[in-house]
N, C-alpha and C positions, 0 to 999 in steps of 0.2 A: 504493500500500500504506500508505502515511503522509499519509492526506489529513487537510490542517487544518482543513476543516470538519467534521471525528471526532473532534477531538479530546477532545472530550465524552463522546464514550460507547463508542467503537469499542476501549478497549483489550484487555478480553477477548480480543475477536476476534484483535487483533496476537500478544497474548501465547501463543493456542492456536496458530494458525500458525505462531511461529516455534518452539513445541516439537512443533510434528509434526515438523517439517524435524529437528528432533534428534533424533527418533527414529528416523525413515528411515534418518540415519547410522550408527546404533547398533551394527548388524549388522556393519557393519568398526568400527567404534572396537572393540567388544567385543575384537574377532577380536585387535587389536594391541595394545592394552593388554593382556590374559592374557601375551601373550609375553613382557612387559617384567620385569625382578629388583626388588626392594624400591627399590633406587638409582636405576633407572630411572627408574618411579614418583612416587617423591619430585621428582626434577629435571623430570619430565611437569607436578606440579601445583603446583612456582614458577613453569616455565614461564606455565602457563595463568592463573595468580593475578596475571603480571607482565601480561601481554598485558589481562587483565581492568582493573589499574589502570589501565594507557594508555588504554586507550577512554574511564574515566573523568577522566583529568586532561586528557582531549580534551575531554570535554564542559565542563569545569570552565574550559579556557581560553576558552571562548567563551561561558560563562556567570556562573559566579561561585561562587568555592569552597568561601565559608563560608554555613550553613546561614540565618542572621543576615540576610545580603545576597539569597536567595533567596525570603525573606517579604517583603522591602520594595521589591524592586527587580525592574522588570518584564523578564523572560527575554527574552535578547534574541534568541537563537534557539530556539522553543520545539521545532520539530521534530525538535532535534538529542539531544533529552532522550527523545525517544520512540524516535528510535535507538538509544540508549543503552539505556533499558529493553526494548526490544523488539526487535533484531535478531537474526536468525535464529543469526549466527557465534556472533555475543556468548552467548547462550543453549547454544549446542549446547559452547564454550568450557567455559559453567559445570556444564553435565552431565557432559562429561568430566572436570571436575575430582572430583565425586561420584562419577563412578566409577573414578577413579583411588585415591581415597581407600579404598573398598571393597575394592579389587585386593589393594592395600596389607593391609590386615589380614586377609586369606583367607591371605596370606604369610606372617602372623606364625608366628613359633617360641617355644616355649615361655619360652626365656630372653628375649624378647621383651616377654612378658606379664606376666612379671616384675619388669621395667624401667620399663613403662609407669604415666605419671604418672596420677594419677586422675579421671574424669571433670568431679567437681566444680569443679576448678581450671580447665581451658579454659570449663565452662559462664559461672563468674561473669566469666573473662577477656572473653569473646565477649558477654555482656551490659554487662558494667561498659564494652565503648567505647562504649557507647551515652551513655554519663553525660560523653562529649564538647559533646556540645549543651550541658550546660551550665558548657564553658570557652571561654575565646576562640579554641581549636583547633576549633571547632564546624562542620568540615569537613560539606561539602554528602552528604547519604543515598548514593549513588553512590561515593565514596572511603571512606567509614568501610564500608560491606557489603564491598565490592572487600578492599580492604587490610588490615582488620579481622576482622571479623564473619565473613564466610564462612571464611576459614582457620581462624579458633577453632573455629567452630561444629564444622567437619568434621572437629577433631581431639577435639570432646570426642564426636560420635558416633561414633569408631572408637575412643574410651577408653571410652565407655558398652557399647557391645560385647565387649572384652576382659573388662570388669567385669563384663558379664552373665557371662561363663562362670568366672569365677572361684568359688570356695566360699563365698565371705559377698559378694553383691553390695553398694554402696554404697547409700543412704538414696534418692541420685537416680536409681539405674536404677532400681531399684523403683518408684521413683515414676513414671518414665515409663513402666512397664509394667503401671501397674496399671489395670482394668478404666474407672474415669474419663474418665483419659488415652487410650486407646485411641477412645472413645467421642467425645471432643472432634477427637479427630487424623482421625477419620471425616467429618469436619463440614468441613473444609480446604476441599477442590473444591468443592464447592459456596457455601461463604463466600465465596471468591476472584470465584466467579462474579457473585456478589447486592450485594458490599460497594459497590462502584463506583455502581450504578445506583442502590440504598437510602439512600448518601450524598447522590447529586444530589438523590434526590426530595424529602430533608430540606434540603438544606444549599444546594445549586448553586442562582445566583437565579432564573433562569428557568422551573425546574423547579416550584423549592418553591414560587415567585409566583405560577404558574400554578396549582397544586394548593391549597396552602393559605392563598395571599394574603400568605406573606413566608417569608425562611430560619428556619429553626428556631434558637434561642439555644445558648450552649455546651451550657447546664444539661440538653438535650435529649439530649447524646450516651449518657446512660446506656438511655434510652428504644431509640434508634437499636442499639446495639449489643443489646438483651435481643429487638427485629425480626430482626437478622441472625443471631441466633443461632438464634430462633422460624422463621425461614424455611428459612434453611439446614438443620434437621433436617427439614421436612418434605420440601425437594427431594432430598435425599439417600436419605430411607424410599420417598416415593411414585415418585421417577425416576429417581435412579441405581440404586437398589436391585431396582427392577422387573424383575421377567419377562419384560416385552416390551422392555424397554430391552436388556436383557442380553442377550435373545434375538438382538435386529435388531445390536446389536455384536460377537456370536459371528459371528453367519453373515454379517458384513462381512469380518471379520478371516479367516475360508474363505476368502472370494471372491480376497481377497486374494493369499493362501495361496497359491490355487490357479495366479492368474496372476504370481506371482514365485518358482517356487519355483528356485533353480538360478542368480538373474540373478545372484548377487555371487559364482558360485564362478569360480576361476581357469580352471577348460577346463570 
């Protein structure tokens, strides 16, 4: 599943497979989480944010913790990083935590919403650790998202949430919900898909040596990303969004249907 002659180009693949396996789960996580009180909840998603860090101060002790030391110094176990981003547990760990986060504010109570700090503030918090890179805490992508980033993030979209139902939304929900934004956040899946390969064919030596006769300079990256943005709308209009696409997904998802219907109930 982790073969290192993939390393190249196989990640997609890793990464859609270890979120099916999350999905599969989904149908009991659902089931148990719904049961859990706001307390529960809460202690569910340090649980899960703790367990997330360990896997990456795993990776960190067999590699190298600051971001500094991982551009100059060659990995010394590289498949333990594809672990790390791609394991099935590790993945289905962080969906739970999303949807614990969710749970969570389907619970809120009015006096609740009340209370709740405003979106803006977890945004800048959840972005400004990014501005770690440049101190000498410049901890490796894997601890700053773990430890950081994903817990802010999750807490300013269950404040951006609150805020949307509130009577004068803030400046940033609006802004994420306006017709732009929507249209950009459409382009996701499909970017995720294309970024990887459209990088290598510019960037990775092999790739671009063979195609254009050398890597492309920095000055390129603007080029490279106005591609990924140019392609990804069109795979998203001509095949995600397709008829026959939609169709042959619908009538998997029956198929499916049809032969699990009953397997997760208790009698």
């Amino acid at each position: 599943w982790f073969p290192a002659e993939a390393e190249s180009w196989n990640q997609p693949s890793w990464f859609l497979s270890a979120l099916t396996f999350s999905n599969l789960a989904m149908p009991a996580v659902l089931t148990r989480t719904a049961a859990l009180s706001k307390a529960g909840l809460q202690k569910l998603f340090y649980a899960l944010t703790t367990i997330s860090v360990l896997q990456k101060l795993s990776f960190s002790n067999t590699s190298r913790f600051h971001s500094h030391n991982l551009a100059t110094t060659e990995r010394q176990y590289p498949l333990i990083w594809n672990m790390t981003r791609f394991h099935p547990l590790s993945a289905l760990a962080e969906m739970v935590s999303g949807v614990t986060a969710a749970r969570d504010v389907m619970l809120d109570t009015e006096e609740d919403r009340k209370e709740a700090a405003g979106p803006m503030i977890y945004f800048a918090a959840a972005y400004g650790s990014l501005l770690l890179r440049l101190t000498p805490f410049d901890f490796n992508d894997g601890l700053v998202r773990s430890a950081l980033f994903v817990p802010l993030y999750s807490k300013f979209l269950a404040a951006m949430h609150r805020d949307r139902q509130s009577e004068s939304p803030s400046a940033i929900t609006q802004l994420m919900r306006s017709t732009p934004m929507a249209k950009l956040g459409s382009l996701t899946f499909s970017m995720f898909l294309l970024h990887a390969p459209l990088a290598q064919l510019f960037f990775k030596k092999a790739a671009a040596t063979m195609v254009w006769g050398r890597t492309m300079p920095a000055s390129f990256f603007p080029v490279y990303l106005l591609s990924l943005l140019t392609s990804s709308f069109l795979v998203n209009e001509h095949i995600i969004k397709s008829d026959a696409v939609q169709k042959m997904a619908a009538d998997a998802a029956k198929w499916l249907t049809a032969r699990t219907e009953g397997m997760l109930r208790d009698a």
